[in-house]
matplotlib code that plots the C-alpha trace (Angstrom):
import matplotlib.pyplot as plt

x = [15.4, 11.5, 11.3, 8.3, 5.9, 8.1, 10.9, 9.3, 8.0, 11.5, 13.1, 10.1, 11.0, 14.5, 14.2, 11.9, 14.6, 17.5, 15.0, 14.5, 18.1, 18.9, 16.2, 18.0, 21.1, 20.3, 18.3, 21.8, 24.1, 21.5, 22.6, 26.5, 28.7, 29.9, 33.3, 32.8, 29.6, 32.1, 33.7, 30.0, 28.8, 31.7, 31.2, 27.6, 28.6, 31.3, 28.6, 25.7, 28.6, 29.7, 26.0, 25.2, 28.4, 27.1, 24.1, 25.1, 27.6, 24.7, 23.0, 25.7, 25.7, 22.4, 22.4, 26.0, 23.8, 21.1, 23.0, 25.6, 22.5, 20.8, 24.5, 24.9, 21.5, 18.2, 15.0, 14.5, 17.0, 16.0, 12.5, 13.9, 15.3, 12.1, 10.4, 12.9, 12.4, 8.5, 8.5, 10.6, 8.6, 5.0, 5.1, 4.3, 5.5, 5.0, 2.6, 0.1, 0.3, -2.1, -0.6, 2.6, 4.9, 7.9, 9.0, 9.2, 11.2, 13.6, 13.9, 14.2, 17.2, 15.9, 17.6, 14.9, 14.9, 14.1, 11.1, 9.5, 9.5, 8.1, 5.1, 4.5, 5.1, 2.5, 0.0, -1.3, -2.7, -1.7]
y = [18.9, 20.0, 23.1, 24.4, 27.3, 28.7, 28.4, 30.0, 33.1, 33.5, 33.5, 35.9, 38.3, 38.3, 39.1, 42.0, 43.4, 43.1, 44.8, 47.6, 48.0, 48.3, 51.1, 52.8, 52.5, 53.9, 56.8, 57.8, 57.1, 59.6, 62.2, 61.3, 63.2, 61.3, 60.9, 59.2, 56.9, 54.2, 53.8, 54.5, 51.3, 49.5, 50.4, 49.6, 46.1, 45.3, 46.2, 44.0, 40.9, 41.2, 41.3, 38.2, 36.6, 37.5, 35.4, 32.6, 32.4, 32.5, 29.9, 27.5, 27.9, 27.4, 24.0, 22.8, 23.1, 21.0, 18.6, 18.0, 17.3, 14.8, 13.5, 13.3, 11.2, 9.1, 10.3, 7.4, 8.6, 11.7, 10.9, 9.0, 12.4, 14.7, 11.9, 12.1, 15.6, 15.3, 12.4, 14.7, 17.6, 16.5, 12.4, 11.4, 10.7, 11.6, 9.3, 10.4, 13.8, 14.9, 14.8, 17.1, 17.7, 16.6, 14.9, 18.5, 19.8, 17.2, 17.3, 21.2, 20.4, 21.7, 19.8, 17.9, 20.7, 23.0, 21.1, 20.4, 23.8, 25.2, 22.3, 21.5, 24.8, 27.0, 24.4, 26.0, 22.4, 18.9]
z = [0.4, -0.4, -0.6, 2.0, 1.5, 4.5, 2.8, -0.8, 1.5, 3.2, -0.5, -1.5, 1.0, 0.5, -2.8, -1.6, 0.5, -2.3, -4.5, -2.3, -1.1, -4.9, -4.7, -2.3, -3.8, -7.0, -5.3, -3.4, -6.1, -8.2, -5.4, -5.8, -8.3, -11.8, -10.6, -7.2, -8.4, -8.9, -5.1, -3.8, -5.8, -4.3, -0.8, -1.5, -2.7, -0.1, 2.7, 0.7, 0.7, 4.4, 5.4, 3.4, 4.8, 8.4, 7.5, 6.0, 8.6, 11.3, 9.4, 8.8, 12.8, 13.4, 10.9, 12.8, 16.2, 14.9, 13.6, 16.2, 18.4, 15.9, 15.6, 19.4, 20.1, 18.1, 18.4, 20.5, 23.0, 22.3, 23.7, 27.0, 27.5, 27.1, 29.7, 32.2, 32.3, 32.2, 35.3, 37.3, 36.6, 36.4, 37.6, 34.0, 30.4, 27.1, 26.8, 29.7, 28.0, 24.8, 21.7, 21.1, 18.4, 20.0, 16.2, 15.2, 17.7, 17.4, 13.7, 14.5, 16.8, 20.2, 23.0, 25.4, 27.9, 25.9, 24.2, 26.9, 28.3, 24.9, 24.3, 28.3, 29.6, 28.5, 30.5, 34.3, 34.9, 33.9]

ax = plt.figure().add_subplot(projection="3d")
ax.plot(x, y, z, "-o")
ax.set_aspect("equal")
plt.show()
């Protein structure tokens, strides 16, 4: 997979807030007493590795979502979709419509409904 400047940014600021949770943590542990230093700077770690687990585990959901719903239907049929929604809604398709970035939403893994009401829904007149 390319790597986007999204992606580089997200990793940039990550690496910002590891960096400055390390800050923190040294700063306390400076506070803490020789003896105990030790179980701080485990609880510190067991809390950093439950929080990353929480994430990744709210990613891996997120990516399961998106692709059970590329799994579940082609872009083609993906499309049939967003116009049966549009005709019902508005009397026209896709196509009537200026352009849109309905690729993007699909390779995003938003589900027809949704789609429309993000790229059609902010219009007052069609």
């Amino acid at each position: 997979m390319k790597e986007t400047p999204e992606m580089q940014q997200f990793d940039e600021e990550h690496k910002r807030l590891l960096d400055k949770q390390t800050e923190k943590m040294e700063a306390i542990l400076s506070l803490v007493p020789e003896d105990k230093k030790g179980i701080v700077h485990k609880l510190f770690y067991e809390a950093c590795r439950i929080s990353e687990a929480i994430q990744r585990n709210g990613d891996l959901y997120e990516e399961e979502r998106n692709k059970a719903i590329r799994d579940e239907m082609n872009y083609e049929q993906w499309m049939r979709k967003v116009d049966l929604i549009l005709v019902g809604r508005y009397g026209m398709s896709h196509d009537d419509l200026p352009d849109m970035r309905w690729r993007d939403e699909f390779d995003d893994g938003s589900n027809p409904e949704d789609a429309v009401s993000r790229l059609v829904g902010g219009y007052t007149t069609i």
